[in-house]
Biopython code that builds the backbone (N, CA, C, O; Angstrom):
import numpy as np
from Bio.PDB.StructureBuilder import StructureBuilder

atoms = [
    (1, "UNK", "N", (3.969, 17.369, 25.060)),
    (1, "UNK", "CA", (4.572, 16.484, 24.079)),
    (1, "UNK", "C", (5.699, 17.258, 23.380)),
    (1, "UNK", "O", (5.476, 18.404, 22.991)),
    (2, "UNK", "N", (7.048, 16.614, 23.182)),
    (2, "UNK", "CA", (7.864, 17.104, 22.913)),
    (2, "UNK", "C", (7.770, 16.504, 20.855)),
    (2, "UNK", "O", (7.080, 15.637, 20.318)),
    (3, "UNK", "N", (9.012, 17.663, 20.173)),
    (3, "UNK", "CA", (9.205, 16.934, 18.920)),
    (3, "UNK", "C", (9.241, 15.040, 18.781)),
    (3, "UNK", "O", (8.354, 14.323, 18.318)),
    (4, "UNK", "N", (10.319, 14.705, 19.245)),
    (4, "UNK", "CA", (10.789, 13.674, 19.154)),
    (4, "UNK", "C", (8.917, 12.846, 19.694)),
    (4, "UNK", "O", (8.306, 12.341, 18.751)),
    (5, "UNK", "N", (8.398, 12.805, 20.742)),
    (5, "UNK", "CA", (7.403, 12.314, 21.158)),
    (5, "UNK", "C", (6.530, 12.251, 19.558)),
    (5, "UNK", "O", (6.159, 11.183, 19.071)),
    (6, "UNK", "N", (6.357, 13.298, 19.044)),
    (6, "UNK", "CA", (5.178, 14.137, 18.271)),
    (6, "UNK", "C", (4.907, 12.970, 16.990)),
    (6, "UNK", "O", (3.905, 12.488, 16.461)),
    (7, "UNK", "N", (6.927, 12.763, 16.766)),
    (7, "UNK", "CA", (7.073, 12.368, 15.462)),
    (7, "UNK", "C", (7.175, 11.031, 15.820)),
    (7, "UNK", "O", (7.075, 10.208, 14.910)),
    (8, "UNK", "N", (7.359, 10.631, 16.993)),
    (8, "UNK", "CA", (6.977, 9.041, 17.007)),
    (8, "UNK", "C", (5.346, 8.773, 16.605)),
    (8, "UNK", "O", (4.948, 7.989, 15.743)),
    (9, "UNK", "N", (4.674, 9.483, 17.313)),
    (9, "UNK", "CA", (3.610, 8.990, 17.461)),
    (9, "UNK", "C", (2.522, 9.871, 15.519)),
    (9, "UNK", "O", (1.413, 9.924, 14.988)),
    (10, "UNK", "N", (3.403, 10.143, 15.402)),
    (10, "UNK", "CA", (2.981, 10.530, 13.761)),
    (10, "UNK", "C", (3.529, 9.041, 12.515)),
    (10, "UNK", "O", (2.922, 8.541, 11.568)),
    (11, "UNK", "N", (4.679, 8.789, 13.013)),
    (11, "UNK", "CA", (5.064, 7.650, 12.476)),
    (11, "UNK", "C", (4.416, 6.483, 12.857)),
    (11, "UNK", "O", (4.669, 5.468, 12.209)),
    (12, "UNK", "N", (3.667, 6.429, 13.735)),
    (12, "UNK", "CA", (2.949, 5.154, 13.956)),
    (12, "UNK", "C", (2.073, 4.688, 13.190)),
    (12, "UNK", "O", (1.944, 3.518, 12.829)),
    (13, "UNK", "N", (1.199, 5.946, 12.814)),
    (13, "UNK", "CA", (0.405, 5.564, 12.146)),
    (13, "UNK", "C", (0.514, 4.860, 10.420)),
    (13, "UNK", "O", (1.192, 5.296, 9.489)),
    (14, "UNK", "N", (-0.177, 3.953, 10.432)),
    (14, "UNK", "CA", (-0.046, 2.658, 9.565)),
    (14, "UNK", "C", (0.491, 3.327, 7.621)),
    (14, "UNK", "O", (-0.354, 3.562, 6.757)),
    (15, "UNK", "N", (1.548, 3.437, 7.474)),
    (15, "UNK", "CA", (1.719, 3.536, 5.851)),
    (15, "UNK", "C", (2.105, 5.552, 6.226)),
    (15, "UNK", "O", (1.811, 6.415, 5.399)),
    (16, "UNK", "N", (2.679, 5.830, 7.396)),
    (16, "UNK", "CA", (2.978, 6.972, 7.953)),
    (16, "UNK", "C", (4.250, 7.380, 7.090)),
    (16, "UNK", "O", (4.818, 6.293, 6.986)),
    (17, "UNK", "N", (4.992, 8.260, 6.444)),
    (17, "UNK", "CA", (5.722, 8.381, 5.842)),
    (17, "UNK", "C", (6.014, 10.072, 6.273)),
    (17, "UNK", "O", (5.114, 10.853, 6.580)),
    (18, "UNK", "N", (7.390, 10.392, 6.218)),
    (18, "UNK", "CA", (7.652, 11.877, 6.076)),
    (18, "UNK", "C", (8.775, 12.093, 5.075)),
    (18, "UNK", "O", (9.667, 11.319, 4.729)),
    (19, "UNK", "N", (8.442, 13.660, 4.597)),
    (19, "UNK", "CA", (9.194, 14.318, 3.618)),
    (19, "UNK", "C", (9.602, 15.810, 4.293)),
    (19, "UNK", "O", (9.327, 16.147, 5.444)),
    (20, "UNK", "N", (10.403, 16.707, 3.190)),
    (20, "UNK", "CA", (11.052, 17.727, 3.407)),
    (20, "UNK", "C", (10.578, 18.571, 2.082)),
    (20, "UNK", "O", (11.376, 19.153, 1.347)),
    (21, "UNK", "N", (9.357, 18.551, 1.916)),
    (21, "UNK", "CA", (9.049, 19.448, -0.099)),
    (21, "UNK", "C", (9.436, 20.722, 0.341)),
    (21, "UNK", "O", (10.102, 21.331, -0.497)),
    (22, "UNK", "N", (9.215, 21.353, 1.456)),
    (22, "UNK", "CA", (9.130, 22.772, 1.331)),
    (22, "UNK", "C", (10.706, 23.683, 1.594)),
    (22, "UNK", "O", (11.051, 24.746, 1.078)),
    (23, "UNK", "N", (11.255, 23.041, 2.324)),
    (23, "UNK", "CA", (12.445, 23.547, 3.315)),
    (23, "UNK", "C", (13.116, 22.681, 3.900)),
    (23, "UNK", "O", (12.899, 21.488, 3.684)),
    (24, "UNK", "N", (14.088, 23.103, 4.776)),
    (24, "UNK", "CA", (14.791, 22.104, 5.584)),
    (24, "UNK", "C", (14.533, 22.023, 6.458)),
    (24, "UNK", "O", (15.266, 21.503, 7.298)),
    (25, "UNK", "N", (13.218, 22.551, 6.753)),
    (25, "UNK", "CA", (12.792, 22.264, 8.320)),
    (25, "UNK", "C", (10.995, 21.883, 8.587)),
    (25, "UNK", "O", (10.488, 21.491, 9.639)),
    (26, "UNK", "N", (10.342, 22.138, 7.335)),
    (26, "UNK", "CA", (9.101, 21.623, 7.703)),
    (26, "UNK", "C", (9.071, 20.193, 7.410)),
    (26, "UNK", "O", (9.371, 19.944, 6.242)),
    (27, "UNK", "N", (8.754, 19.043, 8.240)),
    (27, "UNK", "CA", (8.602, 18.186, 8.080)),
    (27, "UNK", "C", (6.976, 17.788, 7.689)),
    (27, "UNK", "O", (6.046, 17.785, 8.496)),
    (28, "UNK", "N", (6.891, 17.439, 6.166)),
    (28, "UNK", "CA", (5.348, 16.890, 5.937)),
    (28, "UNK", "C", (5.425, 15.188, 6.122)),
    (28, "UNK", "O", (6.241, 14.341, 5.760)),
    (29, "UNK", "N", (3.903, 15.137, 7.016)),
    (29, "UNK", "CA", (4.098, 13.578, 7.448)),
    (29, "UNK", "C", (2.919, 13.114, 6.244)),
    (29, "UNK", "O", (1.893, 13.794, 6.217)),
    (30, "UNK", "N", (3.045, 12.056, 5.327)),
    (30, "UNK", "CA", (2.157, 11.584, 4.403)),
    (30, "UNK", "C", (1.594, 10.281, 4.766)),
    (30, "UNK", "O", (2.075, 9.467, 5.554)),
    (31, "UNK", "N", (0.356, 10.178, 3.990)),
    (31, "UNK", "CA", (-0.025, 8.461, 3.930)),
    (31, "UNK", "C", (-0.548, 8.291, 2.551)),
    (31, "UNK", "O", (-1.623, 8.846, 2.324)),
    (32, "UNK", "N", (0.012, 7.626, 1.590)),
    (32, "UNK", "CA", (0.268, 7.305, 0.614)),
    (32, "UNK", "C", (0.424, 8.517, -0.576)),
    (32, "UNK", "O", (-0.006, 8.585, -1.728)),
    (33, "UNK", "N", (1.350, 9.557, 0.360)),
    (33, "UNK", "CA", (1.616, 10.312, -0.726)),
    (33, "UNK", "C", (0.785, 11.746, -0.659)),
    (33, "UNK", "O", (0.864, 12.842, -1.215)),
    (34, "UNK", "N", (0.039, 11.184, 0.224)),
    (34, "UNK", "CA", (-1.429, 12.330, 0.588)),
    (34, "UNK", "C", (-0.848, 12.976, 2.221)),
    (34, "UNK", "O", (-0.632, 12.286, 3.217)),
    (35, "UNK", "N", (-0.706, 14.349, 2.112)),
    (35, "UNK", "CA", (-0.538, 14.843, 3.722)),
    (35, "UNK", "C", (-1.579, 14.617, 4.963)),
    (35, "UNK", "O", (-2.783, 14.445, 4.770)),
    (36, "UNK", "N", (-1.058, 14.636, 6.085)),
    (36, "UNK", "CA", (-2.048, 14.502, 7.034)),
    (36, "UNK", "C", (-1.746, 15.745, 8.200)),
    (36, "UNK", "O", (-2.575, 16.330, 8.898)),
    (37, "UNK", "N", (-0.096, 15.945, 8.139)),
    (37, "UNK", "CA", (-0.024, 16.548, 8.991)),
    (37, "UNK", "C", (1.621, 17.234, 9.034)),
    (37, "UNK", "O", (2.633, 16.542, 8.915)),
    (38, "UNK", "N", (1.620, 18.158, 9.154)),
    (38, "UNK", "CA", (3.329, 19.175, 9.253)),
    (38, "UNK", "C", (3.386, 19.641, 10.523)),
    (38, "UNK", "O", (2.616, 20.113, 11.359)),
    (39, "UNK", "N", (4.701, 19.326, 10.398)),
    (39, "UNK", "CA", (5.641, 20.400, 11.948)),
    (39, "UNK", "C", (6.536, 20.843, 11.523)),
    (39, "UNK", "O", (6.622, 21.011, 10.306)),
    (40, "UNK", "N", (7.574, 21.209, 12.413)),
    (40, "UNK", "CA", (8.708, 21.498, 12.327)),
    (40, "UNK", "C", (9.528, 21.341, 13.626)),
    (40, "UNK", "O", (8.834, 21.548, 14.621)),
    (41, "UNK", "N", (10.923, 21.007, 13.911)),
    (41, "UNK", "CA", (12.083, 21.020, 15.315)),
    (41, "UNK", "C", (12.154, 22.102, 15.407)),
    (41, "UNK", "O", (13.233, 22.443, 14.922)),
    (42, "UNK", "N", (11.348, 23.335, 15.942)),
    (42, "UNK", "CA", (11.931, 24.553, 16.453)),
    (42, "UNK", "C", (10.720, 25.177, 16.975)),
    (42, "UNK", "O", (9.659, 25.042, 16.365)),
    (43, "UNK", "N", (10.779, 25.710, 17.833)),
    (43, "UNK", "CA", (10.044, 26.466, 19.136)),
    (43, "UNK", "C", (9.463, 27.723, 18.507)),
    (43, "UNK", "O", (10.192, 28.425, 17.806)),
    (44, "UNK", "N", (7.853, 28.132, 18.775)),
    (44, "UNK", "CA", (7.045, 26.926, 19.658)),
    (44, "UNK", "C", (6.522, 26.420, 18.572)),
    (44, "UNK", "O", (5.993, 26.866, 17.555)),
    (45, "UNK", "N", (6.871, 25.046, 19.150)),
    (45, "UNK", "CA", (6.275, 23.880, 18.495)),
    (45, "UNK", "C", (4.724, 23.639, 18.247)),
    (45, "UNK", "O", (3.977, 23.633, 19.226)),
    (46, "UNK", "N", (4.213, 23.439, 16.968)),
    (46, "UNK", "CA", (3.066, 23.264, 16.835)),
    (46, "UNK", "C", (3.232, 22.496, 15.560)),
    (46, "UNK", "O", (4.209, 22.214, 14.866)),
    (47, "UNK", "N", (1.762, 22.219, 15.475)),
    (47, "UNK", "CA", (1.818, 21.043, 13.966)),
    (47, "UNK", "C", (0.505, 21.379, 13.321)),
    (47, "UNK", "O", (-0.491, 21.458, 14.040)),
    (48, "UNK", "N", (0.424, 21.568, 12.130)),
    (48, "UNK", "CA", (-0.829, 21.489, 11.383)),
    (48, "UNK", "C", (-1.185, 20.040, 11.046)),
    (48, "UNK", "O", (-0.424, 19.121, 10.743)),
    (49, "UNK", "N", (-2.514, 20.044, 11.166)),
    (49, "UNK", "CA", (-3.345, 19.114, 10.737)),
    (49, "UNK", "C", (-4.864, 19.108, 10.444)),
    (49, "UNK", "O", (-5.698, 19.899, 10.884)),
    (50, "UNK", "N", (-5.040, 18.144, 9.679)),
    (50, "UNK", "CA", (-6.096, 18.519, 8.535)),
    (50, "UNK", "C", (-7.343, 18.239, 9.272)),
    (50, "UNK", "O", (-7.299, 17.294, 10.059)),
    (51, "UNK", "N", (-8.869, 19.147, 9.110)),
    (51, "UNK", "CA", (-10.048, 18.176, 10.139)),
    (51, "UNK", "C", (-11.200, 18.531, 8.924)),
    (51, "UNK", "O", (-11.226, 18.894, 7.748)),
    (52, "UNK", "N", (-12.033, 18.210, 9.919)),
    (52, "UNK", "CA", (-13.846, 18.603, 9.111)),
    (52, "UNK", "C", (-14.064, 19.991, 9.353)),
    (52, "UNK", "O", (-14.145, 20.638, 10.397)),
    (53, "UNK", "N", (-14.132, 20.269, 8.259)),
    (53, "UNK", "CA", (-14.222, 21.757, 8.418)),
    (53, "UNK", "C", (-15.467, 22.449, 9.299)),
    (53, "UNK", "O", (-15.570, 23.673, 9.382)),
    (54, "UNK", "N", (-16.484, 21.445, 10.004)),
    (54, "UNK", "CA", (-17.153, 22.255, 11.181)),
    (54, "UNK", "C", (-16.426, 22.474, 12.221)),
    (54, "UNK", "O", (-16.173, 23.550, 12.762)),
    (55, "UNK", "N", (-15.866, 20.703, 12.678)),
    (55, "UNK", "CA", (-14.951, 20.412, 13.902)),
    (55, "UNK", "C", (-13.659, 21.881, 13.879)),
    (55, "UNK", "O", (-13.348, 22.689, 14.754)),
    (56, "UNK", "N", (-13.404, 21.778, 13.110)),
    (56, "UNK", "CA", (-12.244, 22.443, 12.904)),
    (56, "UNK", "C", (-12.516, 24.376, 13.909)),
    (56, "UNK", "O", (-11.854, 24.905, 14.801)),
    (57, "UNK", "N", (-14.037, 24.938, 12.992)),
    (57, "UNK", "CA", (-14.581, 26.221, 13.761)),
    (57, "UNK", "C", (-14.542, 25.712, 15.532)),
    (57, "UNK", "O", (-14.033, 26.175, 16.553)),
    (58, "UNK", "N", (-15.338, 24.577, 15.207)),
    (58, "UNK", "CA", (-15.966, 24.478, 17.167)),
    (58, "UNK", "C", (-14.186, 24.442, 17.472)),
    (58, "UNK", "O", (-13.925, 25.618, 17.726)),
    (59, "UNK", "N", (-12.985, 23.694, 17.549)),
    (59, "UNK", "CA", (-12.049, 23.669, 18.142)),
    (59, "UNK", "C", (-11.372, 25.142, 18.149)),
    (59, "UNK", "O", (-10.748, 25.539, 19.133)),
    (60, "UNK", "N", (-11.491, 25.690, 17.328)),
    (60, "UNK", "CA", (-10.834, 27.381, 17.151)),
    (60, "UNK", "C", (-11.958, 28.220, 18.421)),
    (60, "UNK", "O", (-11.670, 29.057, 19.277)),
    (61, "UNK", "N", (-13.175, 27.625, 18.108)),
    (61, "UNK", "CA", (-13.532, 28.590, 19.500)),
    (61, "UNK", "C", (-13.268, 27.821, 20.750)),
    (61, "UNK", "O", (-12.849, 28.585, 21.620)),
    (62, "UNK", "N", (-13.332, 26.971, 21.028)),
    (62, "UNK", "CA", (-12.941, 26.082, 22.562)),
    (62, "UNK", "C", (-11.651, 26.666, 22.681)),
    (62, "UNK", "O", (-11.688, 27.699, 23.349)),
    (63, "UNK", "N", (-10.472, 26.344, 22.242)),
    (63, "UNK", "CA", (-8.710, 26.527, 22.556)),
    (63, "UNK", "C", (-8.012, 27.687, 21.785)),
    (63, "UNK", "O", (-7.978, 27.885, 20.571)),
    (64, "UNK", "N", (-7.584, 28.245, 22.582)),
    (64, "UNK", "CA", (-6.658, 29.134, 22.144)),
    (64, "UNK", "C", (-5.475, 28.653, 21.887)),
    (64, "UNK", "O", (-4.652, 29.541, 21.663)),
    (65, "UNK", "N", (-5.075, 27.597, 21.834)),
    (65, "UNK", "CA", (-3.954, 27.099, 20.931)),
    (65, "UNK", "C", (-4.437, 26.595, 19.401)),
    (65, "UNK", "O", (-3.711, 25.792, 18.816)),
    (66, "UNK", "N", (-5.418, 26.976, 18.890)),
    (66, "UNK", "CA", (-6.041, 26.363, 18.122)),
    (66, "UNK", "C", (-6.612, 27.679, 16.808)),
    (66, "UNK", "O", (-7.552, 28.472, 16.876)),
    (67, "UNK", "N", (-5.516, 27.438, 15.619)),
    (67, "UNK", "CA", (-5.855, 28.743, 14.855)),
    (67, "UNK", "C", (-6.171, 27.938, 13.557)),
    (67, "UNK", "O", (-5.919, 26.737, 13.459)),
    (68, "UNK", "N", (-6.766, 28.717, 12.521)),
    (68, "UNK", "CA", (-6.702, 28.167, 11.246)),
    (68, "UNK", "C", (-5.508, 28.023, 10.481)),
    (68, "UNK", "O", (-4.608, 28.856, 10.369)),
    (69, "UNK", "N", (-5.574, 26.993, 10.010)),
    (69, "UNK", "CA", (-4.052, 26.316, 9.068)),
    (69, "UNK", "C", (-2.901, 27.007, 9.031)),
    (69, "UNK", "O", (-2.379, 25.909, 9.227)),
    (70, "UNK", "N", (-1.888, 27.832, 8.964)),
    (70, "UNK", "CA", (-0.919, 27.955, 9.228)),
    (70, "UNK", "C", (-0.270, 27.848, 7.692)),
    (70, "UNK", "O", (0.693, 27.086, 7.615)),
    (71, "UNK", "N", (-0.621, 28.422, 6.632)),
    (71, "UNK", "CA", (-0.101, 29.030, 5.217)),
    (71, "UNK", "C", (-1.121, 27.405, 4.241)),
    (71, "UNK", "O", (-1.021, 26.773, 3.190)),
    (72, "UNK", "N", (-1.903, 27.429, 5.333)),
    (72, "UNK", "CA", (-2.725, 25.946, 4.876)),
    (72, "UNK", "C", (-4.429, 26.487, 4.410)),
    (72, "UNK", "O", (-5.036, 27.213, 5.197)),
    (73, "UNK", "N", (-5.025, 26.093, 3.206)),
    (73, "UNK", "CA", (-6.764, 26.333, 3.549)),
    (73, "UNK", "C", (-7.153, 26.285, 5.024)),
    (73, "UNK", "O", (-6.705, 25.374, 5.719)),
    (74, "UNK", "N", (-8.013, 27.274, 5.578)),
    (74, "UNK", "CA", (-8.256, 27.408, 6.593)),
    (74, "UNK", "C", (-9.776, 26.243, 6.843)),
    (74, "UNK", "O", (-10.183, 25.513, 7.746)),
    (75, "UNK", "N", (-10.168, 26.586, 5.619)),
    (75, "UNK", "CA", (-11.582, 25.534, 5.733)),
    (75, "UNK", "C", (-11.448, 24.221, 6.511)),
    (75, "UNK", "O", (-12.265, 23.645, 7.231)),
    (76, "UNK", "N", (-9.608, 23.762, 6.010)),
    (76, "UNK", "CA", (-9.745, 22.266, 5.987)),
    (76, "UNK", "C", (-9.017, 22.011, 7.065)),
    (76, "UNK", "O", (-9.454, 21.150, 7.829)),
    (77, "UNK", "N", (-7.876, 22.614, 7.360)),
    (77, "UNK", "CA", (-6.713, 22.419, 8.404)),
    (77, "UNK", "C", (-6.478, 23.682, 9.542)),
    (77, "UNK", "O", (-6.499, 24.912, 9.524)),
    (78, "UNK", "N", (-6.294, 22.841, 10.312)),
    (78, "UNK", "CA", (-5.480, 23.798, 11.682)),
    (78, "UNK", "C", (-4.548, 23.602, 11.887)),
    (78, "UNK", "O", (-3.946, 22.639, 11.411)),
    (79, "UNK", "N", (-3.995, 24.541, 12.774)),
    (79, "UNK", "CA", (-2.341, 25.031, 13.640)),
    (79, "UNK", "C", (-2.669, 24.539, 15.043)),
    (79, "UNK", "O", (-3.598, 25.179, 15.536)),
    (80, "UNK", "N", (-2.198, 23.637, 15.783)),
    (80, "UNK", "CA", (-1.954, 23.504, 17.016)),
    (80, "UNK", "C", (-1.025, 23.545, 17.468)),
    (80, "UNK", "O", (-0.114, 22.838, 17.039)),
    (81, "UNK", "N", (-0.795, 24.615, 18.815)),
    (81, "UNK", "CA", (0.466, 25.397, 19.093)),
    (81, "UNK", "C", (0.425, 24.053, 20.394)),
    (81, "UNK", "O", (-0.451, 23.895, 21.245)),
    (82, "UNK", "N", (1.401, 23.405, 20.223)),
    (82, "UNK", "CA", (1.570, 22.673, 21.629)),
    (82, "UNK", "C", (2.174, 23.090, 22.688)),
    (82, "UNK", "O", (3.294, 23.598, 22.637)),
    (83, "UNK", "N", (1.455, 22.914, 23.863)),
    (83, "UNK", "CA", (2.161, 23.763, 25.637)),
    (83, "UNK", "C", (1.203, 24.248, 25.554)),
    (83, "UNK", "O", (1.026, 24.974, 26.532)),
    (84, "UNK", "N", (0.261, 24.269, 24.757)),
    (84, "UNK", "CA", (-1.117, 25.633, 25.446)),
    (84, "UNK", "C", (-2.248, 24.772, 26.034)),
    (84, "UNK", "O", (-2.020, 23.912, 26.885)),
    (85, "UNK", "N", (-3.694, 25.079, 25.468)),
    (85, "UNK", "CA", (-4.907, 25.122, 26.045)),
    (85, "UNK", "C", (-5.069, 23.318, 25.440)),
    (85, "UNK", "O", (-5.594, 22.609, 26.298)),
    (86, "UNK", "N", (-4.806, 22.800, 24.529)),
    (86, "UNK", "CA", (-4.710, 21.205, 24.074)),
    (86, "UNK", "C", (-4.162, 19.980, 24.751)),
    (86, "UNK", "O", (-3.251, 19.785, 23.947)),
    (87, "UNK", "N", (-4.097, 19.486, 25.195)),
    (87, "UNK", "CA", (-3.400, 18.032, 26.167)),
    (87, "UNK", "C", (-2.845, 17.670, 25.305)),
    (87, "UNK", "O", (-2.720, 18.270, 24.238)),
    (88, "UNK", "N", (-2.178, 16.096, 25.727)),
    (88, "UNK", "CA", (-1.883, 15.353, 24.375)),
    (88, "UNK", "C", (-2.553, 14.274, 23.780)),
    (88, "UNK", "O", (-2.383, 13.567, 22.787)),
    (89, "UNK", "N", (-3.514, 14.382, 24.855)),
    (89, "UNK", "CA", (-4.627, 13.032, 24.696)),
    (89, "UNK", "C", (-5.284, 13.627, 23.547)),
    (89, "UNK", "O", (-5.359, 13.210, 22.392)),
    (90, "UNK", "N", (-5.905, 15.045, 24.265)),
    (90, "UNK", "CA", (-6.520, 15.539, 22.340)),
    (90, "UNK", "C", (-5.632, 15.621, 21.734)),
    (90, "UNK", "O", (-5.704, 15.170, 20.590)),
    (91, "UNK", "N", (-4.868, 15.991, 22.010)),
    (91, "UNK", "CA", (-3.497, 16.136, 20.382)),
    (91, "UNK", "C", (-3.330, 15.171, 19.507)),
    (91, "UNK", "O", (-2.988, 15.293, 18.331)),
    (92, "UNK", "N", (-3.627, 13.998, 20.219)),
    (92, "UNK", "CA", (-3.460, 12.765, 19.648)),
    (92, "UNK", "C", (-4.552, 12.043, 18.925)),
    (92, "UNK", "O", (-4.402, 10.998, 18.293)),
    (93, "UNK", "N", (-5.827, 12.803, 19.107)),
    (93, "UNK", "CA", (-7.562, 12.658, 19.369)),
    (93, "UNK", "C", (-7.366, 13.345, 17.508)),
    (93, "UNK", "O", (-7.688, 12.796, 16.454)),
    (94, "UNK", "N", (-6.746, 14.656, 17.739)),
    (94, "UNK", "CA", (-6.541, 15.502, 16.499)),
    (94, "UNK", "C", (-6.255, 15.033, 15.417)),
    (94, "UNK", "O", (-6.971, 15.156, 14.423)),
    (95, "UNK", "N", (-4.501, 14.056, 15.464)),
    (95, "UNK", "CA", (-4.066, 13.542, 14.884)),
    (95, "UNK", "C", (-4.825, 12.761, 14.300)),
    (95, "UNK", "O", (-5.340, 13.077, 13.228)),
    (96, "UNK", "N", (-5.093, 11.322, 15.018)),
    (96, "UNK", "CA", (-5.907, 10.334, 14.635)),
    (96, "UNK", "C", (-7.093, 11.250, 13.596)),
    (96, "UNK", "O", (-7.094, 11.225, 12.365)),
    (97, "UNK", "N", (-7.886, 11.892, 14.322)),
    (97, "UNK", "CA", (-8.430, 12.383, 12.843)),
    (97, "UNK", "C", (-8.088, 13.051, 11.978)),
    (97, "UNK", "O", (-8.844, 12.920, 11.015)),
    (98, "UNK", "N", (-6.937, 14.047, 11.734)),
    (98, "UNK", "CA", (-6.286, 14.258, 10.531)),
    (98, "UNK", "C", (-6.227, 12.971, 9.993)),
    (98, "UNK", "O", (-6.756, 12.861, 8.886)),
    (99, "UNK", "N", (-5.651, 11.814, 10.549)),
    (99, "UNK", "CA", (-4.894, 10.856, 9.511)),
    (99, "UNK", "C", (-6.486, 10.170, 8.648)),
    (99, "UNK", "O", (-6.680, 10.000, 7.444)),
    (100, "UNK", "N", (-7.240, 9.953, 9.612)),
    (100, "UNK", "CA", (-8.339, 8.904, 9.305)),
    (100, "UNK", "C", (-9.179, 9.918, 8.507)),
    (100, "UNK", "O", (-10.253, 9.367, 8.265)),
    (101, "UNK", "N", (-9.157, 11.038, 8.044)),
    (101, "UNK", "CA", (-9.867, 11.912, 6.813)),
    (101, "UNK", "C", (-8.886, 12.165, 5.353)),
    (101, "UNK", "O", (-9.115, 12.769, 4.306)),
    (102, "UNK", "N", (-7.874, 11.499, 5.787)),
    (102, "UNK", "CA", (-6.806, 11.510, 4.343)),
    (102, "UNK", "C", (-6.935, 10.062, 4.090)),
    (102, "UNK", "O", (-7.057, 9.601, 2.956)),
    (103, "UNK", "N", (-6.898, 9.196, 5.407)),
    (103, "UNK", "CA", (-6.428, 7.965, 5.087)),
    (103, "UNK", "C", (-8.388, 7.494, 4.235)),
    (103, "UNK", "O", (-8.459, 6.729, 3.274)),
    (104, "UNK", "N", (-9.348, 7.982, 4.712)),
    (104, "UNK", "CA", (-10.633, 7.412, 4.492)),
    (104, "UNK", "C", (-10.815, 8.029, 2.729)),
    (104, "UNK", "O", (-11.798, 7.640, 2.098)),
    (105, "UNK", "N", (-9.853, 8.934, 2.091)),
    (105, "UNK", "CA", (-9.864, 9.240, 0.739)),
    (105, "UNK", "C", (-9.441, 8.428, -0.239)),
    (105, "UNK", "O", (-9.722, 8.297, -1.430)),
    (106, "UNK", "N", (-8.407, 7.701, 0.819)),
    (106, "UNK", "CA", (-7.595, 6.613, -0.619)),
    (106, "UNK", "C", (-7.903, 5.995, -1.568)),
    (106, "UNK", "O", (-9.034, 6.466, -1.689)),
    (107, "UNK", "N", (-7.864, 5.683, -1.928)),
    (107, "UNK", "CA", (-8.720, 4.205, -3.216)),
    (107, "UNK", "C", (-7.975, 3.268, -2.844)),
    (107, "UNK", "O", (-6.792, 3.286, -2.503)),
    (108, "UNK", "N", (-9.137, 1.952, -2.964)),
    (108, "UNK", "CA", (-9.204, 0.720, -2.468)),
    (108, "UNK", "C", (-7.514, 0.150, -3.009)),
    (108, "UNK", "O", (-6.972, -0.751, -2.369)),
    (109, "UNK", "N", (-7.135, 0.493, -3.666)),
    (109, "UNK", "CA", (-5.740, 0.161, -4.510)),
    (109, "UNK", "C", (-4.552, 0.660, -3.640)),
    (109, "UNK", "O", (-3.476, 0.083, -3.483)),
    (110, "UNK", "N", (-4.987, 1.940, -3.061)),
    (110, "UNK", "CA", (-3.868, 2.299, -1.723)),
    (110, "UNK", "C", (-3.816, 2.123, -0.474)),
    (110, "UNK", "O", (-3.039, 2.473, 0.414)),
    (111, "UNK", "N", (-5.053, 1.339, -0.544)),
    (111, "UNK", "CA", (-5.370, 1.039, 0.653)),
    (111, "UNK", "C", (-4.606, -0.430, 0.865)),
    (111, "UNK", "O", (-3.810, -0.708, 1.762)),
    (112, "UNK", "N", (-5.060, -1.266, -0.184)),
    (112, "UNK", "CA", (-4.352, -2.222, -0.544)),
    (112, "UNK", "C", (-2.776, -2.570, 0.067)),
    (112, "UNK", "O", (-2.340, -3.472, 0.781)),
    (113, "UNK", "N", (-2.293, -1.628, -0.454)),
    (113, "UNK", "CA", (-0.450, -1.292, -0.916)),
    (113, "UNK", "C", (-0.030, -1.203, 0.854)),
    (113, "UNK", "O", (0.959, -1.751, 1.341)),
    (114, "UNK", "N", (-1.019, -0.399, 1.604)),
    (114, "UNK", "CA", (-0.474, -0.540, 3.056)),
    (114, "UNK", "C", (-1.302, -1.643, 3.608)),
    (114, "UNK", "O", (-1.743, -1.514, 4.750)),
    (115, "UNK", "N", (-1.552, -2.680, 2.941)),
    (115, "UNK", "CA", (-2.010, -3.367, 4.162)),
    (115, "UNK", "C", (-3.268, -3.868, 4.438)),
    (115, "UNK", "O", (-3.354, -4.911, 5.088)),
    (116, "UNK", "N", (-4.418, -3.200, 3.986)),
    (116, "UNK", "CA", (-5.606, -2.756, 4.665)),
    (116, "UNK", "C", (-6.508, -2.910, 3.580)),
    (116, "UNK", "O", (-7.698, -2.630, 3.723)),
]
sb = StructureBuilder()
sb.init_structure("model")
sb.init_model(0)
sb.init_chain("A")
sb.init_seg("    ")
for serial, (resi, resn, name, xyz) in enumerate(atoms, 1):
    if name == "N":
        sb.init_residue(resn, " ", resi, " ")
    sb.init_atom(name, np.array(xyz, "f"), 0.0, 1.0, " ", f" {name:<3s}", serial, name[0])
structure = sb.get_structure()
């Protein structure tokens, strides 16, 4: 999966939003204001994203593309280096649950506002 691929399929998701807080090059992708997940356009490409902090150990020992957060709590989020030991089917497996553990925090009021 290339950038352009990464950030389509980050924007899909429902009330998906991105910013620039840190720099001119990390892109944070939000859902209502709440992060789910960062990259950046420059090689090698990888993206943090947020999991359950068991899931998160078992995936660090399965893949070696797979480190703790990346200047992120390690408890909560990982670094996935894409081109390595990850597909994109899990990549996408990943995503979906980054989003659906930020998006399952909201209050019924933001949930509202997108839709849902």
């Amino acid at each position: 999966m290339n950038f352009a691929e990464l950030d389509t399929y980050l924007l899909s998701k429902n009330g998906a939003t991105f910013d620039y807080p840190f720099d001119k090059t990390v892109r944070v992708y939000r859902v209502a204001d709440k992060m789910f997940a960062l990259t950046a356009d420059e090689e090698p490409l990888s993206i943090n994203l947020k999991c359950y902090p068991i899931y998160a150990l078992e995936l660090r020992s399965l893949y070696d593309s797979v480190k703790g957060g990346y200047h992120m709590n390690k408890k909560h989020w990982n670094t996935v280096r894409l081109g390595g030991d990850v597909d994109d089917a899990l990549l996408k497996e990943l995503i979906d649950h980054s989003y659906e553990l930020v998006y399952g925090k909201l209050t019924k009021k933001q949930k509202e506002s997108l839709g849902q």
